[in-house]
C-alpha positions in Angstrom: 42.1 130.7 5.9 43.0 133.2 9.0 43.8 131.4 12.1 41.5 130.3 14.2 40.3 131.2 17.9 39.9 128.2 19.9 38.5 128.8 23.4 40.1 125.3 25.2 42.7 123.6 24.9 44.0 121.6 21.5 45.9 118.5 21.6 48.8 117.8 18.7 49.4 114.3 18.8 53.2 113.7 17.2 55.2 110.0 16.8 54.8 107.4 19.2 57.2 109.9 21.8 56.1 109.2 25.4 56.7 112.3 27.7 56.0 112.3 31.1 54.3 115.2 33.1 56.7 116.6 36.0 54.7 118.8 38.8 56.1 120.2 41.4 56.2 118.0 44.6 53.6 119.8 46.9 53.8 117.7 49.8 57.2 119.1 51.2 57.7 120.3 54.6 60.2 122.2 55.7 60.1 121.5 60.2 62.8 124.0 62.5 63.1 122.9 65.8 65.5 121.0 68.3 67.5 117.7 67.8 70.3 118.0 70.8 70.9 114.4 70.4 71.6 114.1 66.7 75.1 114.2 65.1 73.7 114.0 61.9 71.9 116.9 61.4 74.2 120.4 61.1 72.8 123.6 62.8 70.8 125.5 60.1 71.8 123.2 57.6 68.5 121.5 55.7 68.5 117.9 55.1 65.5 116.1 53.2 63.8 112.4 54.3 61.7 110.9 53.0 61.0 107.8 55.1 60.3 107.8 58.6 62.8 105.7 60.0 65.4 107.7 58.3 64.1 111.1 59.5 63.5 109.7 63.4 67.1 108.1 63.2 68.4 111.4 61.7 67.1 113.6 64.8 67.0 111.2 67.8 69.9 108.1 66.9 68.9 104.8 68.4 72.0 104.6 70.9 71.3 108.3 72.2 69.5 109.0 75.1 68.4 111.9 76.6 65.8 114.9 75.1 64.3 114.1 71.7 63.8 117.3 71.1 60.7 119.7 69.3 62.2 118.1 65.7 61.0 114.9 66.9 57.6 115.0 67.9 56.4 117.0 65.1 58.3 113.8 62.1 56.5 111.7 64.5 53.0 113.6 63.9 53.5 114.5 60.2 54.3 110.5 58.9 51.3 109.0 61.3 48.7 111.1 58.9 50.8 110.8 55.6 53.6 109.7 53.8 55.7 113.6 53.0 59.0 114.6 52.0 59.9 116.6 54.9 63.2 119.2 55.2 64.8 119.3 58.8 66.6 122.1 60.0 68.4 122.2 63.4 68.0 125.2 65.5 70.6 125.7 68.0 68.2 126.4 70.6 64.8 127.8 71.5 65.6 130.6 71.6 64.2 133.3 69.1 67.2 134.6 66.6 68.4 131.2 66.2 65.3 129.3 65.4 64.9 132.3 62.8 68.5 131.9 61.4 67.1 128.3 61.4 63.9 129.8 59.4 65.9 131.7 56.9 68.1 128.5 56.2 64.9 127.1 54.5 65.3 129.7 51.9 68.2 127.6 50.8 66.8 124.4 50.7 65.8 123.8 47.0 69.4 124.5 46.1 70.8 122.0 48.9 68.6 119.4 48.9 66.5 119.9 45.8 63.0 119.5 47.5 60.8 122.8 48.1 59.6 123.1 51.2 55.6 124.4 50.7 55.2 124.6 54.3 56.2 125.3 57.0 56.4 124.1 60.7 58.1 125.5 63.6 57.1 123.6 66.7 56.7 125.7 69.7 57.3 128.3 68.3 54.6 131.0 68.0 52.6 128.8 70.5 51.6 131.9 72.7 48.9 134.2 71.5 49.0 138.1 72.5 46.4 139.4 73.9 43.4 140.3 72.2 43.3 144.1 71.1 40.3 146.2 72.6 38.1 147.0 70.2 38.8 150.6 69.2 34.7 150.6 67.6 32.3 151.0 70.5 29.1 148.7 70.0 26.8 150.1 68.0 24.2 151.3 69.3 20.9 149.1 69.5 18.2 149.3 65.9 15.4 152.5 66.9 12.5 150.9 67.4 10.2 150.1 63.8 7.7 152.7 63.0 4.3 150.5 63.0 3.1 153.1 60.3 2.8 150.7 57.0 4.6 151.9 54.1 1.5 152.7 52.2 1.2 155.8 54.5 4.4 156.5 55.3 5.0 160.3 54.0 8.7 161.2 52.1 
């Protein structure tokens, strides 16, 4: 008999072998921002937590005082909704080429810290909107009045 064409999927059962099912971890976030108080995190160097306590004591240590910074507030947010795996990277600064060396750092954070990040948070950064463009389109103009003539009559 020539094979067969199944439209689905066809389960092979084999021996009493137990595999489990591994799927990438989808809840990983990968956060750039500020930590000045924390010794623990390297500039541009990801790190991956995943509890809270660790992650706050990572960016803002207990003895410090001082600015928490942006990396703080946004761990803070993220673990009061859900329980995540989330990547820190320490910018330098605010300022725009280091938080985007910080950005680019992420790129190396599978190899580092094998976790993924699948998104991606950069508090305060990008929080100012441009302007909105002027329309190049002029409104259009207003429907002509209906012709009250039924269709029935209309001529082509």
């Amino acid at each position: 008999m020539a094979d067969l064409y199944v439209h689905g999927v066809v389960i092979k059962e084999g021996g009493s072998e137990i595999r489990q099912i591994r799927s990438p971890n989808q809840s990983v976030i990968g956060i750039v921002g500020t930590a000045p108080a924390s010794t623990e995190l390297k500039p541009n160097v990801p790190r991956a937590y995943f509890k809270k306590k660790a992650a706050l004591e990572a960016i803002f240590p207990s003895e410090a005082s001082g600015v928490k910074g942006s990396l703080h507030e946004a761990v803070t947010g993220i673990f009061d909704q859900l329980e995540a795996t989330v990547v820190l990277v320490k910018s330098l600064s605010d300022s725009d080429g280091d938080l985007i060396k910080a950005i680019e750092s992420l790129a190396e954070a599978q190899s580092i810290t094998d976790q993924k990040p699948k998104i991606l948070i950069a508090p305060g950064y990008g929080n100012t909107n441009p302007k909105p463009a002027v329309n190049p389109v002029s409104d259009p103009s207003p429907d002509p009045e209906p012709d009250p003539t039924p269709l029935s009559r209309r001529r082509p």
